[in-house]
C-alpha positions as CSV (number, residue, x, y, z in Angstrom):
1,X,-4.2,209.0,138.6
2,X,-2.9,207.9,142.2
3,X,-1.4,204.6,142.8
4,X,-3.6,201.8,144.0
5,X,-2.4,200.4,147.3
6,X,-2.9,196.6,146.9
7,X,-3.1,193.9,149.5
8,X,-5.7,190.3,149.4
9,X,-8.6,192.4,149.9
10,X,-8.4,194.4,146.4
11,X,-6.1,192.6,144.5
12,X,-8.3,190.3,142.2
13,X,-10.4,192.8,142.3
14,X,-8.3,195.6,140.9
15,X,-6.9,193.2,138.1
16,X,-10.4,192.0,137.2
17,X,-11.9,195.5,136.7
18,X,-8.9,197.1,135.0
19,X,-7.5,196.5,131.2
20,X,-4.0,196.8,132.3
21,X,-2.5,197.1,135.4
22,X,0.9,197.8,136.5
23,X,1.8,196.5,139.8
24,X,5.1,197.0,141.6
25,X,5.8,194.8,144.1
26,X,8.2,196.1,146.8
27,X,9.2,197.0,150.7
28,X,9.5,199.9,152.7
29,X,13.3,199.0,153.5
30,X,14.3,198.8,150.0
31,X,16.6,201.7,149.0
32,X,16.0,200.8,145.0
33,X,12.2,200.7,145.7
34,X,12.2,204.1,147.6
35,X,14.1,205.5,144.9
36,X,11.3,204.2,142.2
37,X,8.5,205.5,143.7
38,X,8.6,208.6,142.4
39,X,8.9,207.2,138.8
40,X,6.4,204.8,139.1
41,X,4.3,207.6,140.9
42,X,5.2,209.6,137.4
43,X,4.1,206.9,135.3
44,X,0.6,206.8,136.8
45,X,0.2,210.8,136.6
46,X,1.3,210.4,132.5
47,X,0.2,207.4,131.3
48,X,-4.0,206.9,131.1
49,X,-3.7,203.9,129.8
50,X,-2.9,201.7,132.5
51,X,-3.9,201.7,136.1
52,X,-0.3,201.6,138.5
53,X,-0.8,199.7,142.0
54,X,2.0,199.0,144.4
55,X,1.9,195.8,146.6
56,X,3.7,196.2,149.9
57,X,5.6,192.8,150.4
58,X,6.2,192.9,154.4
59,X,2.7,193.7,155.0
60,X,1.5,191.1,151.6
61,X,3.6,188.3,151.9
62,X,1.0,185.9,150.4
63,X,0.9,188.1,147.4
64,X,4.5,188.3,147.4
65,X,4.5,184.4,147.6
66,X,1.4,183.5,144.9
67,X,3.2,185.6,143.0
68,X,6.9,184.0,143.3
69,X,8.8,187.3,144.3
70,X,11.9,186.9,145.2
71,X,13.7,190.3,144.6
72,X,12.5,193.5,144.8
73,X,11.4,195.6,143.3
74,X,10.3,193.6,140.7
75,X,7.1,195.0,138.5
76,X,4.3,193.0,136.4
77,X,2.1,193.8,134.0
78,X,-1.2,192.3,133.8
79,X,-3.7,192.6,130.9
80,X,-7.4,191.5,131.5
81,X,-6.7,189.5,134.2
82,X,-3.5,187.7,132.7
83,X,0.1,188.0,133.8
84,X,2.3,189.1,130.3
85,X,5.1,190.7,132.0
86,X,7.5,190.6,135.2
87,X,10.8,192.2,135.4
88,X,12.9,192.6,138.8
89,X,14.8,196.1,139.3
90,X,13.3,199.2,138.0
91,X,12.4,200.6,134.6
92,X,12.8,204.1,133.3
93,X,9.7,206.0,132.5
94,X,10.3,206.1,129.0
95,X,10.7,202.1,129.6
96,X,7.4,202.1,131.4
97,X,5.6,204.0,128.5
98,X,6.9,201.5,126.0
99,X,5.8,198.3,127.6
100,X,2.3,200.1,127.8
101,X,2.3,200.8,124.6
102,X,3.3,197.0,123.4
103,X,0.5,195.5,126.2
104,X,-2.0,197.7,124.7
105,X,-1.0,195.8,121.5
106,X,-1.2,192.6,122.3
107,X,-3.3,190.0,121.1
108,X,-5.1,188.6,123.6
109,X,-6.4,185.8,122.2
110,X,-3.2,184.7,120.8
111,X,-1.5,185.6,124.5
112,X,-5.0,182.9,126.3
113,X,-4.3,180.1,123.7
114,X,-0.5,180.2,124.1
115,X,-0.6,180.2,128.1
116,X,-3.2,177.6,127.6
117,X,-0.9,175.2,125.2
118,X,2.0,176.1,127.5
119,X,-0.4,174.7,130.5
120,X,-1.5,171.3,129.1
């Protein structure tokens, strides 16, 4: 599956209308980032069960900012709509795989009423 490009037009959207998507934020003049891309690019090809979306943060800097970015790359994870992962640097396919697997497995019940306790 090809990577998504994201920016405010589709990004709601995407995360909406997808079980789990994988987003990598980053920058065209980020060596690290370059050097990801053809991981995450990888990733997308191997693993169905997610949809992989990058988020360029010179051209998105409100995304970059709603989301608190402050280092790049740095990847999330969201599962029907909610944020349940963010890491900054990148991740090894065999990484990548794994934190599919464990999003797939969450309870997402559990993961709404503990982000809501953690709110009020």
């Amino acid at each position: 599956m090809a990577v998504i490009d994201l920016s405010q037009h589709n990004f709601d959207e995407t995360i909406a209308n997808n079980e789990i998507v994988m987003v990598d934020f980053w920058a065209p003049w980020c060596g690290p980032c370059l050097q990801f891309t053809p991981t995450f690019e990888e990733a997308s090809d191997r693993i169905r069960e997610a949809t992989f979306a990058k988020v360029n943060t010179e051209d998105e800097q409100e995304l970059g900012l709603r989301f608190g970015i402050r280092s790049i790359p740095t990847l999330m994870i969201f599962r029907q709509g909610v944020g349940i992962f963010s890491h900054s640097g990148t991740l090894a396919l065999a990484d990548i795989k794994e934190l599919i697997v464990k999003a797939t497995g969450l309870d997402m019940n559990v993961v709404r009423k503990e982000l809501g306790e953690e709110s009020e």
